[in-house]
PQR file with spaces between the fields and no chain letter, atoms N, CA, C, O and H, PARSE charges and radii, in Angstrom:
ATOM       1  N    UNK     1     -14.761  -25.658   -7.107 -0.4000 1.5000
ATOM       2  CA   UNK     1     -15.144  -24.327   -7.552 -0.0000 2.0000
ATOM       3  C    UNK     1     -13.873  -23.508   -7.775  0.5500 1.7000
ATOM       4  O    UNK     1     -13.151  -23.423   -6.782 -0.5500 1.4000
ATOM       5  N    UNK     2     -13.493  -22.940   -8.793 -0.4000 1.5000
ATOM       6  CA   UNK     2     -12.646  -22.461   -9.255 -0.0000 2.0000
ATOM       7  C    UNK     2     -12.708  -20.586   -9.196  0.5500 1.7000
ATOM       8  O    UNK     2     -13.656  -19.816   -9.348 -0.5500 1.4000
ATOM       9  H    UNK     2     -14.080  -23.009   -9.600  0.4000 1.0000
ATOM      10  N    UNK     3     -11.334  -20.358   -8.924 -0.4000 1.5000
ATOM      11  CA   UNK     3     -11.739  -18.741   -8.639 -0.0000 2.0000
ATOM      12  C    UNK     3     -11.002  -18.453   -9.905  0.5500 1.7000
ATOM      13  O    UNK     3     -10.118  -19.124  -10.437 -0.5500 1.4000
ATOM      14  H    UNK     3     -10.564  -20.984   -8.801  0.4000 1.0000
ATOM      15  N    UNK     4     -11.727  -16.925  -10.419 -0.4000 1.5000
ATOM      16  CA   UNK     4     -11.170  -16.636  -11.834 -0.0000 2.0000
ATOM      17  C    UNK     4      -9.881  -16.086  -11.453  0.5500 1.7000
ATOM      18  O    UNK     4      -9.505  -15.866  -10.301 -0.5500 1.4000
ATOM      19  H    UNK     4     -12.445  -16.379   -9.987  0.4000 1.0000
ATOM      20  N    UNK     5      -9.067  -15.832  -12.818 -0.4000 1.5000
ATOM      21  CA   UNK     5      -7.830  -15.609  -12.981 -0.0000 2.0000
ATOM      22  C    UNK     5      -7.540  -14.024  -12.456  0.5500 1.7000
ATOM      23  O    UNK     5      -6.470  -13.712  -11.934 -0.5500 1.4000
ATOM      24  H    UNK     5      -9.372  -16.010  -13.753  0.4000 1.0000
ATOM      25  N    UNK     6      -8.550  -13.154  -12.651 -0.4000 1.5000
ATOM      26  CA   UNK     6      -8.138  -12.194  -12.046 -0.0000 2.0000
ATOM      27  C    UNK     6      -8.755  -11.870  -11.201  0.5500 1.7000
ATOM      28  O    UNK     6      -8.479  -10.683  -11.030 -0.5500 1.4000
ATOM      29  H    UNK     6      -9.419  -13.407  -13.075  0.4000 1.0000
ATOM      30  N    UNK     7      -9.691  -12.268  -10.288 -0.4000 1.5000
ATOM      31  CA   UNK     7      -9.286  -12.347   -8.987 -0.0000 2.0000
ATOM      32  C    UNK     7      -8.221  -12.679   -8.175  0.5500 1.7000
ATOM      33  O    UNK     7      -7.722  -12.108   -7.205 -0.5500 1.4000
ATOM      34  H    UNK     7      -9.916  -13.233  -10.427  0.4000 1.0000
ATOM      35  N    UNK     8      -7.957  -13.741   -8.768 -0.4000 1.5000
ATOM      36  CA   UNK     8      -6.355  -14.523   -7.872 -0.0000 2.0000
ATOM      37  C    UNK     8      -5.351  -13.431   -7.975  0.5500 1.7000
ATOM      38  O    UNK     8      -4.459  -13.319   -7.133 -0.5500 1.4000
ATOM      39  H    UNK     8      -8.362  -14.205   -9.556  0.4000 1.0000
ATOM      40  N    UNK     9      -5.487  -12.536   -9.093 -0.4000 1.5000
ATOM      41  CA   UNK     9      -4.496  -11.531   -9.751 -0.0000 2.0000
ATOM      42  C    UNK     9      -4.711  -10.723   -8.782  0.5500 1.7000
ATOM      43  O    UNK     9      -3.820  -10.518   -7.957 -0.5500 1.4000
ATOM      44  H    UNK     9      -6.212  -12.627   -9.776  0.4000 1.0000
ATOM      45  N    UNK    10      -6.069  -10.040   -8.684 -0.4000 1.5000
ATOM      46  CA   UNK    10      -6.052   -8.824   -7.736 -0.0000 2.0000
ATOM      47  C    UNK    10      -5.910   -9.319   -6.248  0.5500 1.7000
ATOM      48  O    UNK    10      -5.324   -8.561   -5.476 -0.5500 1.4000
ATOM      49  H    UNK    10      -6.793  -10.206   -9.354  0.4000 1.0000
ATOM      50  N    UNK    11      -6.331  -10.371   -5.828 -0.4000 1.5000
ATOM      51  CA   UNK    11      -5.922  -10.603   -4.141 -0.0000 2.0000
ATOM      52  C    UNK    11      -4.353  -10.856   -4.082  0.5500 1.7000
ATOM      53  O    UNK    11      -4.036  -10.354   -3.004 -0.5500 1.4000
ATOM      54  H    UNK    11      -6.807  -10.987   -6.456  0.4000 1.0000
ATOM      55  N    UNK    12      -3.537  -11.222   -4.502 -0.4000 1.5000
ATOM      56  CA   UNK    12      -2.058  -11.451   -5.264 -0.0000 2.0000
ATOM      57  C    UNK    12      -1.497  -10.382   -4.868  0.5500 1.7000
ATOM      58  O    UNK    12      -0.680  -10.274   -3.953 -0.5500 1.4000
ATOM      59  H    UNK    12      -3.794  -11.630   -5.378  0.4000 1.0000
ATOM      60  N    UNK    13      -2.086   -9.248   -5.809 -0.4000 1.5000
ATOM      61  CA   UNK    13      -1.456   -7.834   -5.807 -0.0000 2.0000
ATOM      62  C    UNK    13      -1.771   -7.269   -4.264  0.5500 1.7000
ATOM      63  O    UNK    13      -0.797   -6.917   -3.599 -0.5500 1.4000
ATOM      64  H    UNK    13      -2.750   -9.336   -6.552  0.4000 1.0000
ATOM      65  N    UNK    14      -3.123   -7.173   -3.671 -0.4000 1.5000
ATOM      66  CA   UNK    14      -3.431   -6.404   -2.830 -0.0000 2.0000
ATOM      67  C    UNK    14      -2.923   -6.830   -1.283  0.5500 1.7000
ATOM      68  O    UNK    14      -2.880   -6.185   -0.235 -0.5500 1.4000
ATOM      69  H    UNK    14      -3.915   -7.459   -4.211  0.4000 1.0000
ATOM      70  N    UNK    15      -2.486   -8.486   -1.688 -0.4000 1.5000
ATOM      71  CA   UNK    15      -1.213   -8.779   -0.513 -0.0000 2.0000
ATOM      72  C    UNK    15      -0.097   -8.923   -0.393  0.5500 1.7000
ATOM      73  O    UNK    15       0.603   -9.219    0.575 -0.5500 1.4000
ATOM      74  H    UNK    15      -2.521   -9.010   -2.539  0.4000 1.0000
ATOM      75  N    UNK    16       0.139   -8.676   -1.577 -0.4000 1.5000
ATOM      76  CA   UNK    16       1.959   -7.698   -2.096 -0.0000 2.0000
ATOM      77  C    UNK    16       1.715   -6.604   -1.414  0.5500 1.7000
ATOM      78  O    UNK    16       2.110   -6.507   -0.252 -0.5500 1.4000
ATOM      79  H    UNK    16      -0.430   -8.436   -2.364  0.4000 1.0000
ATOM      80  N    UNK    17       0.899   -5.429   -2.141 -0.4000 1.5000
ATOM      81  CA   UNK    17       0.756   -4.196   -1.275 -0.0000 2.0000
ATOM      82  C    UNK    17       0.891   -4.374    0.081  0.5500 1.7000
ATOM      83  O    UNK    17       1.973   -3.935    0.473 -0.5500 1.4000
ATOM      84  H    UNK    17       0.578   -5.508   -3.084  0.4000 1.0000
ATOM      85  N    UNK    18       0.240   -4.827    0.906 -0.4000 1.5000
ATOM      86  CA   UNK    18       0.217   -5.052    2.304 -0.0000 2.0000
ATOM      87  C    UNK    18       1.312   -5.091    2.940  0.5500 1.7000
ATOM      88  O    UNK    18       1.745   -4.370    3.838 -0.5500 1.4000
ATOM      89  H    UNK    18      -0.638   -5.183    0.588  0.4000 1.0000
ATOM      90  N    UNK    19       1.998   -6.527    2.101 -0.4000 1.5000
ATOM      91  CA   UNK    19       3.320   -6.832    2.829 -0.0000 2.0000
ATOM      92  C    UNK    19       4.105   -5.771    2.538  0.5500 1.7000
ATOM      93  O    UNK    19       4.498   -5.184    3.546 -0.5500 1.4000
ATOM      94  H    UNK    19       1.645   -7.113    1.372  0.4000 1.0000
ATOM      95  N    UNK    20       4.523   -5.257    1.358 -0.4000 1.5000
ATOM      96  CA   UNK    20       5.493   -4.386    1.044 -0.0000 2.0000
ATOM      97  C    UNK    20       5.655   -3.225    1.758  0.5500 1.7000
ATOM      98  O    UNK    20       6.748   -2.703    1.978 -0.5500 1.4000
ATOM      99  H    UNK    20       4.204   -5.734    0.539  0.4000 1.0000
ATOM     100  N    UNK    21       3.961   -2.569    2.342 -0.4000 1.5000
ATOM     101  CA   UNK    21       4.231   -2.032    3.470 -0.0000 2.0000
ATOM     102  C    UNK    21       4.593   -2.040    4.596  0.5500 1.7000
ATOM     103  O    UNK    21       5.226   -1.143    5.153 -0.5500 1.4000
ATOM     104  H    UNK    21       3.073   -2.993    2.164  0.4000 1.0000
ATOM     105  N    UNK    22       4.125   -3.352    5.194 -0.4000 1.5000
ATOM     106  CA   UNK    22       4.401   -3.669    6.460 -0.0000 2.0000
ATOM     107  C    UNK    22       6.075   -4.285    6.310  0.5500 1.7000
ATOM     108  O    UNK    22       6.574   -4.859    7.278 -0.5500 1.4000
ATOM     109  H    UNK    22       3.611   -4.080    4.741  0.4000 1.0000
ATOM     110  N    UNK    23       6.476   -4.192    5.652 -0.4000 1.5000
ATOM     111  CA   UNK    23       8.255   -4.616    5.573 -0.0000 2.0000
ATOM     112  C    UNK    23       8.769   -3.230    5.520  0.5500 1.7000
ATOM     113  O    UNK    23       9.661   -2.957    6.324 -0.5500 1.4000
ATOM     114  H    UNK    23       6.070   -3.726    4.866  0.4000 1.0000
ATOM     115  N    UNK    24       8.275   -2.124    4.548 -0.4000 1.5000
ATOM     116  CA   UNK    24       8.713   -0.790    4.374 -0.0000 2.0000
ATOM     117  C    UNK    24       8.770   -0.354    6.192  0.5500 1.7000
ATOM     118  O    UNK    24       9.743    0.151    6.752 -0.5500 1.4000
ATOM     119  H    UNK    24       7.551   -2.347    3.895  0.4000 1.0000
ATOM     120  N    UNK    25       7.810   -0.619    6.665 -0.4000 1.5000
ATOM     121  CA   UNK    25       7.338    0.096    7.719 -0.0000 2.0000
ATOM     122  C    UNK    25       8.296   -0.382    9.049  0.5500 1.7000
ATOM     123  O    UNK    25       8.434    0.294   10.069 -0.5500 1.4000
ATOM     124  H    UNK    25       7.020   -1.029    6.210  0.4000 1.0000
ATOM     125  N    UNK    26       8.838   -1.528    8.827 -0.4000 1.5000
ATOM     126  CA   UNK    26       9.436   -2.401    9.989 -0.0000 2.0000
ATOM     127  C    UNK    26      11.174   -1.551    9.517  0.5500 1.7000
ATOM     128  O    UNK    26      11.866   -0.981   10.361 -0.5500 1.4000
ATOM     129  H    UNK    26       8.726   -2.077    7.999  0.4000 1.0000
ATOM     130  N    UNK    27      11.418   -1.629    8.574 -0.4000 1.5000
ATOM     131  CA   UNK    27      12.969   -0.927    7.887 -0.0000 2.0000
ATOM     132  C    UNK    27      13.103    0.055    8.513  0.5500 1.7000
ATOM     133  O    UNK    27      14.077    0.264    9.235 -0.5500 1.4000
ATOM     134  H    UNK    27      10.857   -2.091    7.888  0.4000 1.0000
ATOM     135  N    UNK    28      11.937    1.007    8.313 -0.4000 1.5000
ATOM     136  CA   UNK    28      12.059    2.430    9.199 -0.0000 2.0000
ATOM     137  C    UNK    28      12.524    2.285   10.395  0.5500 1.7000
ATOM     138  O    UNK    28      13.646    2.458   10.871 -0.5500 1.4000
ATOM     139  H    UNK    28      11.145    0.836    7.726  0.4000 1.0000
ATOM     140  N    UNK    29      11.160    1.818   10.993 -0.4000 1.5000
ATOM     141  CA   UNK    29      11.605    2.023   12.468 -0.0000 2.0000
ATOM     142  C    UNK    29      13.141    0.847   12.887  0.5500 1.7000
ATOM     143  O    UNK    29      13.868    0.934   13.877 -0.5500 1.4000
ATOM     144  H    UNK    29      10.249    1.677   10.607  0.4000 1.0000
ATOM     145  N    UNK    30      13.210    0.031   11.970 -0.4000 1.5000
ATOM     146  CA   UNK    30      14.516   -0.633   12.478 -0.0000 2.0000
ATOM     147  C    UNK    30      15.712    0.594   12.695  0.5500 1.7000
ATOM     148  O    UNK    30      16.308    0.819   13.749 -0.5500 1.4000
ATOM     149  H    UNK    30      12.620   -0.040   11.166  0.4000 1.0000
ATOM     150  N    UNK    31      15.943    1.557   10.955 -0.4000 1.5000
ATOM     151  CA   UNK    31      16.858    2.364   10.947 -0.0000 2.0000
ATOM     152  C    UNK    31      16.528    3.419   12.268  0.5500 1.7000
ATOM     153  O    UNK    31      17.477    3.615   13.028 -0.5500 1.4000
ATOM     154  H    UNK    31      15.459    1.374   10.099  0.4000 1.0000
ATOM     155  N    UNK    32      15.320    4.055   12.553 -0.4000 1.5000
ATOM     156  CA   UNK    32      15.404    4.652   13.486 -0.0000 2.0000
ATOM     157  C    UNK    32      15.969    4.294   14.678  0.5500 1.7000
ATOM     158  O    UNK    32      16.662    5.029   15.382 -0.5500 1.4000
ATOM     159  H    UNK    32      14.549    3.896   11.937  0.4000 1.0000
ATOM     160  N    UNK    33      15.590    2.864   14.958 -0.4000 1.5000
ATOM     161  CA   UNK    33      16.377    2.677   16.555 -0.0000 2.0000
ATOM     162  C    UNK    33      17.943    2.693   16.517  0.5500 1.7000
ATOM     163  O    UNK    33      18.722    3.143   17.356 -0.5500 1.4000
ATOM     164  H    UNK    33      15.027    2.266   14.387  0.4000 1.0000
ATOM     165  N    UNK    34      18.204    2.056   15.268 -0.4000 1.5000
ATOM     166  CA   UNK    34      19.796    2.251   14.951 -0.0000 2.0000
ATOM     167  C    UNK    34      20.220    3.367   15.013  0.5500 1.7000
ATOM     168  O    UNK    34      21.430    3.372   15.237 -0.5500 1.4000
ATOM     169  H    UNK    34      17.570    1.690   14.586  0.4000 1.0000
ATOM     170  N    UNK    35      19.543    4.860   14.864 -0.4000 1.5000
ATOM     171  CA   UNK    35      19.609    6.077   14.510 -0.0000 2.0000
ATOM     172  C    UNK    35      19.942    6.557   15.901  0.5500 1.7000
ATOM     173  O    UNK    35      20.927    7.219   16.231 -0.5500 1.4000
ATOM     174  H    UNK    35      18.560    4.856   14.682  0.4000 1.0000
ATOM     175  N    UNK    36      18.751    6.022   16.823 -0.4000 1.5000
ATOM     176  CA   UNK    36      19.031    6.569   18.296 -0.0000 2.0000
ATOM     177  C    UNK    36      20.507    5.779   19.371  0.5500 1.7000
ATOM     178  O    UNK    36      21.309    6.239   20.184 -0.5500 1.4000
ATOM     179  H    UNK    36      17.952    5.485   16.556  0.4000 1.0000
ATOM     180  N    UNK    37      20.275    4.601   18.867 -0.4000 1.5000
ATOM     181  CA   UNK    37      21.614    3.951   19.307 -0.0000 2.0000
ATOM     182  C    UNK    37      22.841    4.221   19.089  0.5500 1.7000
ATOM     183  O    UNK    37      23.742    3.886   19.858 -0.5500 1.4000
ATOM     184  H    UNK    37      19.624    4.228   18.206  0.4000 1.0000
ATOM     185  N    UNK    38      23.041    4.970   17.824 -0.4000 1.5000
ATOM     186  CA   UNK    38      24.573    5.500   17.534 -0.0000 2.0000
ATOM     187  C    UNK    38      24.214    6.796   17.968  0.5500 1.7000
ATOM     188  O    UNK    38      25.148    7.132   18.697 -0.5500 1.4000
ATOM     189  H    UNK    38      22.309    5.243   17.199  0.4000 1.0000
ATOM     190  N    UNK    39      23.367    7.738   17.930 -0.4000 1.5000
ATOM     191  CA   UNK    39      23.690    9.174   18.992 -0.0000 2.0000
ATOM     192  C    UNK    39      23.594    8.705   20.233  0.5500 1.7000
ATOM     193  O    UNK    39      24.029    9.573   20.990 -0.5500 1.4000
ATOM     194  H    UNK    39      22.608    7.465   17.338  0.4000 1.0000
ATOM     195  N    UNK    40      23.227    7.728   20.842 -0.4000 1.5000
ATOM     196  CA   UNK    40      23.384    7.270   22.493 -0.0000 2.0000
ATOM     197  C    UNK    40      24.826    6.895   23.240  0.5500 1.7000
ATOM     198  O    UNK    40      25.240    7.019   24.393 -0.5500 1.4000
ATOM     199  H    UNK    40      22.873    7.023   20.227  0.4000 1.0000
ATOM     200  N    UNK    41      25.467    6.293   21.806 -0.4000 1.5000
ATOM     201  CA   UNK    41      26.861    6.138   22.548 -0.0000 2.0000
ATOM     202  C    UNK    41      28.048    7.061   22.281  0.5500 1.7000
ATOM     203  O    UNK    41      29.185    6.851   22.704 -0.5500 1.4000
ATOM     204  H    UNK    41      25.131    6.193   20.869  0.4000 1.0000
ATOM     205  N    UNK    42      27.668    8.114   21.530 -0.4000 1.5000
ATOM     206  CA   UNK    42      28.238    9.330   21.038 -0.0000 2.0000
ATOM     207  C    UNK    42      28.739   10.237   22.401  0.5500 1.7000
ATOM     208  O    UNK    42      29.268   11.338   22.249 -0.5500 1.4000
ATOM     209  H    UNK    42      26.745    8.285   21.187  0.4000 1.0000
């Protein structure tokens, strides 16, 4: 059973979205702890 082409397209996209957030979201808080670590040894 074959899934159509744009389905595959839209589940594709909508777990790009996902990830792209959840990577956006991990960057942040990475830079933040870096943020608090250089005013900690200040």
């Amino acid at each position: 059973m074959a899934m159509p082409v744009e389905m595959a397209v839209c589940i594709a996209h909508n777990v790009f979205l996902l990830l792209d957030s959840w990577i956006w979201t991990c960057v942040l808080a990475a830079d933040e702890a870096a943020r608090l670590l250089r005013s900690a040894t200040r």
